[in-house]
C-alpha positions as CSV (number, residue, x, y, z in Angstrom):
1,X,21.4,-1.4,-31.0
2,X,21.8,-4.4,-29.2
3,X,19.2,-7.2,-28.9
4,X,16.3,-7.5,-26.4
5,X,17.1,-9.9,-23.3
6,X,13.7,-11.8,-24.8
7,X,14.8,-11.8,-28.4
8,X,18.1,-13.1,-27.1
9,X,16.0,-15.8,-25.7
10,X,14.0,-16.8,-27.7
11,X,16.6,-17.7,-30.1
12,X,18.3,-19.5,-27.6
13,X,15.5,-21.3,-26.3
14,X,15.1,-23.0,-29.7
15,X,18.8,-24.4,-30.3
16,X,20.5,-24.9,-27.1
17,X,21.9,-28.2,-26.3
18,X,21.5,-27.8,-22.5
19,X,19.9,-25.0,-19.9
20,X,23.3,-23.2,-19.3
21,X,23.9,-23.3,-23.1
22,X,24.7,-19.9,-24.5
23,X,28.5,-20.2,-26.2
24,X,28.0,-23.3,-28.5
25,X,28.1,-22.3,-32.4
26,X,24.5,-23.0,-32.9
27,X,23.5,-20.8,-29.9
28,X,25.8,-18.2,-31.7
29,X,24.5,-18.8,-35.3
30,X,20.9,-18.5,-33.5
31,X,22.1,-15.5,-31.7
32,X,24.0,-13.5,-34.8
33,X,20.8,-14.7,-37.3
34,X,18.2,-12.4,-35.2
35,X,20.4,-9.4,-35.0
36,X,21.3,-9.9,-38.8
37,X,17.4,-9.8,-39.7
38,X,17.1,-6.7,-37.1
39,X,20.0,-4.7,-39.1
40,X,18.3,-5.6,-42.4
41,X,15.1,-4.2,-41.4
42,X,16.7,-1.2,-39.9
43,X,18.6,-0.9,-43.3
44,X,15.6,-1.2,-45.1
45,X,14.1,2.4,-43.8
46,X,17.5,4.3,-43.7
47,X,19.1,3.2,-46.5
48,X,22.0,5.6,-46.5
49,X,23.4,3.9,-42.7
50,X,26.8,3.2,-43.6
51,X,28.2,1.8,-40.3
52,X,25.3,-0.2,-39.8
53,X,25.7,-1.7,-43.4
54,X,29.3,-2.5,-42.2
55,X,28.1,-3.5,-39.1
56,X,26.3,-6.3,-41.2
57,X,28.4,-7.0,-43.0
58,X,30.9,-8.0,-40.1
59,X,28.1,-10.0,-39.0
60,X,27.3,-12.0,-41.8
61,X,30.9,-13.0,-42.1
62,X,31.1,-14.0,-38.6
63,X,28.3,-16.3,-39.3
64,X,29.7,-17.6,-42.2
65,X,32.6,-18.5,-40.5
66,X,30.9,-20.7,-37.6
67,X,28.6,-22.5,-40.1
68,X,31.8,-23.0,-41.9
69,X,33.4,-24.7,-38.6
70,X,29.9,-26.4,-37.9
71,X,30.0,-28.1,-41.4
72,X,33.7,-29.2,-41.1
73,X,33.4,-30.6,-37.4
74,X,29.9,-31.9,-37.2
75,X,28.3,-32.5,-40.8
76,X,24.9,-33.0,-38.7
77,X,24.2,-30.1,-36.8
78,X,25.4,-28.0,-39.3
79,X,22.4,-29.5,-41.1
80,X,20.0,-29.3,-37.9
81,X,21.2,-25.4,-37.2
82,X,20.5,-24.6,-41.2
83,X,17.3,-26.3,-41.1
84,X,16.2,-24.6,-37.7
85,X,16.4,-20.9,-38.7
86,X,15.6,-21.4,-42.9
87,X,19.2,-20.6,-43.9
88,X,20.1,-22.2,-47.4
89,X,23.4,-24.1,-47.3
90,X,25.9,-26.5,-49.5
């Protein structure tokens, strides 16, 4: 289940580095943040959701992998992104 177009948004709105802005790796940190909390809560009531726990789990290592990039290329919005959407970091 894919994400609202006001979700979407929303999380943009708060991140983006200019109005067309919707590729940058904070925008996609922002972006893969919202649908991990939806799949969590989804996970929550049907616990026994397999692909959707795989699902996750692709997610949360795609994220991992741009805040990875983020912290080697630009130590400080690495820290701004982290600090914007309450994610703990190194």
């Amino acid at each position: 289940m894919p994400l609202n177009k006001e979700v979407k948004t929303e999380a943009i709105e708060g991140i983006h580095r200019h109005a067309t802005d919707t590729g940058s790796p904070e925008v996609q940190v922002a972006i893969i943040t919202k649908r991990i909390t939806q799949l969590t809560d989804h996970l929550r009531t049907n616990k026994l959701d397999q692909s959707c726990r795989r699902g996750l789990l692709k997610l949360v290592g795609q994220r991992r992998r741009l805040l990875a990039y983020l912290r080697k290329a630009e130590y400080q919005r690495y820290l701004e992104v982290t600090e914007r959407l309450n994610l703990r970091h190194k």
